[in-house]
C-alpha positions in Angstrom: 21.6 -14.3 -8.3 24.7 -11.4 -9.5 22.0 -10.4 -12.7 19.5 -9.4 -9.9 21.0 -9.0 -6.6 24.2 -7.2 -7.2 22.1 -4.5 -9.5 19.1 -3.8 -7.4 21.6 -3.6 -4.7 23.8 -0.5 -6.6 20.7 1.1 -7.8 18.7 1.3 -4.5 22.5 3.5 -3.1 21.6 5.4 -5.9 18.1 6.0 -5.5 18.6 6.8 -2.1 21.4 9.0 -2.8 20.1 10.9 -5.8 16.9 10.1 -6.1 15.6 11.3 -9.9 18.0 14.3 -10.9 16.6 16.5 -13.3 19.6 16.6 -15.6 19.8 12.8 -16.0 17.5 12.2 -19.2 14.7 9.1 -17.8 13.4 6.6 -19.9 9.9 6.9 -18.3 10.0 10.6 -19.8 10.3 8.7 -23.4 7.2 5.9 -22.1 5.7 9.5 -21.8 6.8 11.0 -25.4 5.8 7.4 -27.4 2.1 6.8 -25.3 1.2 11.2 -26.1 2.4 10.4 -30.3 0.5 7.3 -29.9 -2.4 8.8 -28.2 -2.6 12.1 -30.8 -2.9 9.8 -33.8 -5.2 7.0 -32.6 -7.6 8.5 -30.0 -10.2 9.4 -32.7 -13.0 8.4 -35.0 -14.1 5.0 -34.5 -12.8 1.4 -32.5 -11.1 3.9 -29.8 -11.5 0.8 -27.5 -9.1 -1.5 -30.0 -6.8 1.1 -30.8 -6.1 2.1 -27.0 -5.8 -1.7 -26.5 -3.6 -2.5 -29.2 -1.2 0.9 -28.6 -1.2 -0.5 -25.0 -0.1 -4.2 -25.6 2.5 -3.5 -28.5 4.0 -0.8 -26.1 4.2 -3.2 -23.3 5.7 -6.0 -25.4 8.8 -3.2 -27.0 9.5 -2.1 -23.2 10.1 -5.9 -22.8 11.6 -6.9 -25.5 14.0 -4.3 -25.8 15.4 -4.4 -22.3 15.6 -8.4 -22.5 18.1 -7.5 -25.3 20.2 -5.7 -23.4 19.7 -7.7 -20.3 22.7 -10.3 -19.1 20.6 -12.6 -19.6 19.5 -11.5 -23.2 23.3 -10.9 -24.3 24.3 -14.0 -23.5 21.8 -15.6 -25.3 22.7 -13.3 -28.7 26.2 -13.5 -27.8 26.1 -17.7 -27.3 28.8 -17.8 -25.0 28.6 -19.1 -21.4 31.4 -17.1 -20.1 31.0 -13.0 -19.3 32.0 -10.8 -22.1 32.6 -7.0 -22.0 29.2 -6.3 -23.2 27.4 -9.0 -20.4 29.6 -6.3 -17.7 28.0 -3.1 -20.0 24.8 -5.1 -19.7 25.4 -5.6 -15.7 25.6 -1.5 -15.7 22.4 -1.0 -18.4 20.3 -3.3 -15.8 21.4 -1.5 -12.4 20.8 2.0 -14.3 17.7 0.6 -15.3 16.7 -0.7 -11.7 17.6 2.9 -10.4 15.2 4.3 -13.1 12.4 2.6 -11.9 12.7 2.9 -8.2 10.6 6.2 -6.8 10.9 6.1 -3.7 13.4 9.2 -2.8 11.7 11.5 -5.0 8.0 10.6 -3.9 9.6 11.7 -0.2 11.1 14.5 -1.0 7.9 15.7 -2.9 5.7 14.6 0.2 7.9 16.6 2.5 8.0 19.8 0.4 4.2 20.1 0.2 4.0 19.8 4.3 7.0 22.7 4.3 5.4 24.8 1.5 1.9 25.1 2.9 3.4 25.5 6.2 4.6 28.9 4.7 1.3 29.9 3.1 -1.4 27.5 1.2 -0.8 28.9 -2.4 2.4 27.4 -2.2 1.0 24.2 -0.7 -1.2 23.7 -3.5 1.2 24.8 -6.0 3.7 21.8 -4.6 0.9 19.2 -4.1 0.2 19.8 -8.1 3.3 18.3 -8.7 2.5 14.8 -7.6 -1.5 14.8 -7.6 -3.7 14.6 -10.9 -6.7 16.3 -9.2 -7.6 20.3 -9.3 -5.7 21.6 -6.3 -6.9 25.2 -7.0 -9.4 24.7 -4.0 -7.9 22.6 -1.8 -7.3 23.8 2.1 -4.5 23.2 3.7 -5.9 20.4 5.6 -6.7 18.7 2.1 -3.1 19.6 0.9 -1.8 18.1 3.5 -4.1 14.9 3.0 -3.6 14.8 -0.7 0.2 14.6 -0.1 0.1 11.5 2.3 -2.5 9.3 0.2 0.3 10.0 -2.4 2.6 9.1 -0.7 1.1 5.5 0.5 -0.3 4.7 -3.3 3.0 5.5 -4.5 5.0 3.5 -2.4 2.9 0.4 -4.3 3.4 1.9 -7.6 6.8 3.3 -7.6 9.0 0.8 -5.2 7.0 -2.4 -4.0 5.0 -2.9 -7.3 8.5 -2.7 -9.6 10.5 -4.7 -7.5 7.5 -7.5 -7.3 7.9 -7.8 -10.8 11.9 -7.6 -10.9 11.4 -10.6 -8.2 9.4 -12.3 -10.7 10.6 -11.6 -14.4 13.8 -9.7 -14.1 14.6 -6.2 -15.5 12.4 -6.8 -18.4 9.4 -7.3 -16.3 9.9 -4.7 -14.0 10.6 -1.9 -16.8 7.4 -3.0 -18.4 5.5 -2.6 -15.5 6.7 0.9 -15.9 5.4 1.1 -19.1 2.0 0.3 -17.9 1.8 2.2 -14.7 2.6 5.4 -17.2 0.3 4.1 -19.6 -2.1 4.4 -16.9 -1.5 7.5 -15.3 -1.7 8.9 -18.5 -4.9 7.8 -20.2 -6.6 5.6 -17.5 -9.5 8.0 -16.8 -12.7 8.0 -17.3 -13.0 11.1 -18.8 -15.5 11.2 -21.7 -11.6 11.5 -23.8 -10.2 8.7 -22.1 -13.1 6.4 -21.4 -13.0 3.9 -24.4 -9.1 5.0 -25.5 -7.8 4.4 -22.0 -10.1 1.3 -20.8 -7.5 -1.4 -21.5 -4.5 0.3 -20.1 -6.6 0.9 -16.6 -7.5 -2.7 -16.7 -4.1 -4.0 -17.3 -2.6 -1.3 -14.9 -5.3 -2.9 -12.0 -3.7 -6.1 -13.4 -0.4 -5.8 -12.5 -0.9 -3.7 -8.8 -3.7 -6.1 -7.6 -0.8 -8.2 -5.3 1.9 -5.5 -4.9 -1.3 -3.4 -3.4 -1.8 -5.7 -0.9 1.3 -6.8 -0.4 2.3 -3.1 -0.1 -0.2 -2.7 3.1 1.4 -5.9 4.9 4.5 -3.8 4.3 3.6 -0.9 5.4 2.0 -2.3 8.8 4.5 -4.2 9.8 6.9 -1.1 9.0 5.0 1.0 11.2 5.0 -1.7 14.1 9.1 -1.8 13.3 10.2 1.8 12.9 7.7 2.7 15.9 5.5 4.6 13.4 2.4 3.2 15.2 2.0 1.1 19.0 2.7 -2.1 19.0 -0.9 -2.7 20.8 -1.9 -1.7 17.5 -0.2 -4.5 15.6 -2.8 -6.5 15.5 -5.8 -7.7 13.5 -8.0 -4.7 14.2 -5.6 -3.3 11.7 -5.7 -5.4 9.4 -9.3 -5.3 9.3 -9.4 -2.2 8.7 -7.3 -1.9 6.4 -9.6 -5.2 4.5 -12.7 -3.0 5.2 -11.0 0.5 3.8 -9.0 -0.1 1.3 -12.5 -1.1 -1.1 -13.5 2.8 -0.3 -11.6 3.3 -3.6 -12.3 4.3 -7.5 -9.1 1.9 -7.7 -9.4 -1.9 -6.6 -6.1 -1.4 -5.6 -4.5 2.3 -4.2 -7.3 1.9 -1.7 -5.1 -0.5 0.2 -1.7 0.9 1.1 -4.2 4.5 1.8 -6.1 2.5 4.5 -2.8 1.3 5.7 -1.4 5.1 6.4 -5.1 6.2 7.4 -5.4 3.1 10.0 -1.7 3.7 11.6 -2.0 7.7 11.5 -5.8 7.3 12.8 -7.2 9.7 10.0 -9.2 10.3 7.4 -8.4 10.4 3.5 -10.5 10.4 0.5 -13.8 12.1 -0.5 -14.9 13.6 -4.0 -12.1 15.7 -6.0 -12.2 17.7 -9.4 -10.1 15.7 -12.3 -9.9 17.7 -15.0 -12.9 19.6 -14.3 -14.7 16.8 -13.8 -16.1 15.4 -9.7 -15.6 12.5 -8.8 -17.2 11.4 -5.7 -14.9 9.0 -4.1 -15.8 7.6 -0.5 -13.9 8.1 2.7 -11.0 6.0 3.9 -11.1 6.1 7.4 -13.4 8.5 10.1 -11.2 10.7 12.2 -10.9 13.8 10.2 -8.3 15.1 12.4 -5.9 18.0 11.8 -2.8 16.8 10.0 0.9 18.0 10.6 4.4 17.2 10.3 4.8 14.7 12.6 2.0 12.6 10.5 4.5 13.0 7.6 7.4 12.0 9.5 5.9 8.9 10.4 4.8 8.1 7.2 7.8 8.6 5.9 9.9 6.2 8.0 7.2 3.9 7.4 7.9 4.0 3.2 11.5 3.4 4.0 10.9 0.7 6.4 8.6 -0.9 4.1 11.0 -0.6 0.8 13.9 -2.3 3.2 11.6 -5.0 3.5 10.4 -5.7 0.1 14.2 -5.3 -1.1 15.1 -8.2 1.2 12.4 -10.3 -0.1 14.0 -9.4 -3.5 16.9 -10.3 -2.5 16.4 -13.8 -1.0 13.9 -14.5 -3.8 16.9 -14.3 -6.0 19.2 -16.2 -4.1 17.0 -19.1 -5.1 
């Protein structure tokens, strides 16, 4: 119970109080540094599909392997001793740092929010703060797409960067969760199908759609009931009309998975995200997630963000009871 509960609790103060400060070096900064070295040296020639796959897996594996050492858990083992040592308390402190590392929830909102206050002030600087936190070409983008852009990132996040991590601490520890960071940067990193990424990057995708296909889902339960909690959306919508369309929506996706907690958002804001975008130059025509293409303002980002924090409250409780037994 203490190797899970005491940490995650700790490291979710943190992340609420800090969220990611620049001047603290992060570990998913060095995920970053190993996958680009990897990536320079293998990504050419021929078998780009084994090499990508390989790089992936044995990347996946040391992100395990190494925080399992320096886990409780793992100490204890090297150390063969039942009773807590001064490195199992240093090891107590490595996991809730770790914990804290992986939890993105503070910084995703205080992204979201500064795109809404940026291209409230003019839309250069709207798209110049929606680059931050978007992959696609925001060069173009009006301000009603900024504005869009910013809260479908803000719902897919939430999977990837809180519910999706602490799954995975719920069900293999610190070790676990930080290699599911490892994979979610493998992904956002080479997972395209760009003509350079297409055979490199296949595996990583695949493994990436993997490991988010339940927090996904599990993410848009979240996120509904959230919204029927924190009085995000009526509770006459709380029903299965919501649910359906969030089942109908969240397959308008390139991803089998971010399409879910987007429908979510979409089906409690009643509006419309998705549609093609450039990636790298390239367009890729992705369908629409809902069908009221109505203006978008603050208030919208308001909501949805009391309904991110609603929903990480809730998946830390299920955490939490989870490691209670």
């Amino acid at each position: 119970m203490y190797e899970i509960a005491v940490p995650l609790i700790v490291a979710l103060a943190l992340d609420w109080t800090l969220g990611d400060p620049i001047w603290l070096p992060h570990p998913i900064v060095w995920f970053g540094r190993m996958i680009a070295f990897g990536e320079h040296r293998l990504n050419k020639g021929r078998h780009r599909k084994l090499k990508g796959a390989v790089m992936a897996v044995a990347l996946i594996v040391f992100a395990f392997a190494a925080t399992w050492l320096i886990t409780p858990h793992g100490i204890g083992r090297l150390a063969g001793r039942e009773q807590p040592t001064l490195m199992t308390y240093i090891s107590y402190g490595l996991a809730t740092l770790l914990i804290f590392y992986c939890l993105a929830g503070t910084t995703l909102i205080r992204e979201g929010r500064q795109v809404f206050r940026e291209v409230d002030k003019s839309l250069e600087k709207g798209r110049s703060q929606v680059a931050r936190i978007v992959g696609r070409d925001t060069s173009e983008l009006s301000a009603q797409e900024v504005r869009t852009a910013a809260l479908e990132t803000l719902a897919e996040n939430l999977s990837d960067g809180v519910v999706a991590p602490l799954f995975w601490l719920a069900v293999g520890g610190v070790p676990a969760m930080v290699a599911y960071k490892m994979v979610n940067t493998l992904d956002s990193m080479i997972g395209y199908k760009t003509e350079r990424y297409r055979d490199f990057g296949c595996w990583a995708a695949h493994i990436d759609d993997v490991a988010n296909y339940l927090p996904a889902r599990i993410t848009a339960v979240l996120m509904i009931v959230g919204g029927w909690l924190s009085g995000g959306c009526r509770r006459s919508a709380f029903h299965l009309s919501l649910f359906s369309f969030v089942w109908h929506n969240g397959r308008n996706h390139a991803s089998p998975n971010s399409g879910y907690p987007e429908a979510a958002l979409a089906g409690i804001l009643n509006c419309r995200f998705g549609g093609p975008h450039y990636y790298f130059g390239q367009l890729f025509d992705k369908p629409y997630i809902g069908t009221n293409d109505r203006p978008l303002c603050t208030d919208d980002m308001k909501k949805a963000v009391c309904i991110n924090r609603t929903a990480e409250i809730l998946m830390v409780l299920m955490v939490l009871i989870r490691s209670i037994w």
